[in-house]
N, C-alpha and C positions, 0 to 999 in steps of 0.2 A: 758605198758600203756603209753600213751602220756605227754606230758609236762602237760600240762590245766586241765586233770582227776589227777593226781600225784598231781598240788597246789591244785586243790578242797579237795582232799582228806584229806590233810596233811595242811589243812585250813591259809595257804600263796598262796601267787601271785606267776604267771610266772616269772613274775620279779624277785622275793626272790629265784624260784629255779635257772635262770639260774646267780644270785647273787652265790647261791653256787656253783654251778657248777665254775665258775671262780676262789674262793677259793679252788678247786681240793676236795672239800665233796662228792659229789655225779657225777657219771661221766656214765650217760647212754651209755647204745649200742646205734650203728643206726641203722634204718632199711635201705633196700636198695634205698626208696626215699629220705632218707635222713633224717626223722624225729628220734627223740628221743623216746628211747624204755627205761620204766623203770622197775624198777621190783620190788617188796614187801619188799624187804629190802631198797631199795632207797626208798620207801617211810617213812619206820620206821627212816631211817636218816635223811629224810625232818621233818619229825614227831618230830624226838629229838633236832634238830637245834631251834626248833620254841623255846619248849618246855626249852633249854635252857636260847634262846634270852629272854624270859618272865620272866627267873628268875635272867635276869641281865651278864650274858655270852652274849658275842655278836658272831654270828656266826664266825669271825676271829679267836676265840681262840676254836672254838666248834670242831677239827682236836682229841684233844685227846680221846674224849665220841666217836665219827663216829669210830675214828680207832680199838677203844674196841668192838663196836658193831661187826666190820667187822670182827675180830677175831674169834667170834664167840660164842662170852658173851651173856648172859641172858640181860644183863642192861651194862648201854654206862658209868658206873661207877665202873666196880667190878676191873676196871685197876690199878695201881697206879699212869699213869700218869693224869687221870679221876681224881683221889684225888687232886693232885697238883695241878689240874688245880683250882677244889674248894677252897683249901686254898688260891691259886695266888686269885682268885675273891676275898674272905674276905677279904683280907688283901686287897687288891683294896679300897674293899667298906672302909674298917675299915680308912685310908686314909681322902676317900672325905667326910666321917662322921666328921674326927676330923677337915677338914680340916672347913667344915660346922660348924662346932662351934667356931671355931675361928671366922668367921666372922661374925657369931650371937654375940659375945661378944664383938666385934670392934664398929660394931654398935649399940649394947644398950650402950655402954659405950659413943659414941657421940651424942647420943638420951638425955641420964641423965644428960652431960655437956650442952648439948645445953638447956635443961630444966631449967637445976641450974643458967644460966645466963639470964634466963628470954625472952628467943629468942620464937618467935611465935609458938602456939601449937595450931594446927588445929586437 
């Protein structure tokens, strides 16, 4: 299938696949005018990529889920390095959560001082 049928399907942009492509994710045939030939499994990698991106993996680190699929897994997580990859995320997230509360508590705390000296409250 084409580049254009491949993102419709796999419901991303041209852009987003030759995005991957560039990352070495999905690497079609050509045909001989030169166009991009993809095939059913490069679209279930287009598929998983998105699919990852949505839950906060960004296609850069999406190399270890494509490489488990390629393998010839049921699911682009039955890997171990597909695991790590998930804990690497949590602990990511777990980070800019804490790091998020800290600056929630910076700022109510010069919200309260500014209050307690009688400074303008709009």
């Amino acid at each position: 299938m084409q580049i254009s049928e491949l993102a419709e399907r796999a419901g991303v942009t041209v852009k987003a696949v030759r995005y991957y492509e560039s990352l070495g994710l999905v690497l079609p045939d050509r045909l001989p005018n030169g166009y991009r030939d993809y095939t059913d499994d490069q679209l279930r990698a287009v598929a998983e990529i998105r699919e990852l991106a949505d839950s906060g993996i960004s296609p850069s680190k999406a190399s270890p889920f494509i490489d488990c699929l390629g393998t010839g897994h049921a699911y682009s997580d039955e890997c171990p390095a597909s695991v790590d990859a998930y804990r690497d995320s949590i602990a990511d997230l777990d980070r800019t959560i804490a790091a998020l509360t800290r600056r929630r508590e910076t700022l109510a705390h010069r919200l309260d001082a500014s209050a307690s000296r009688g400074s303008a409250q709009d």
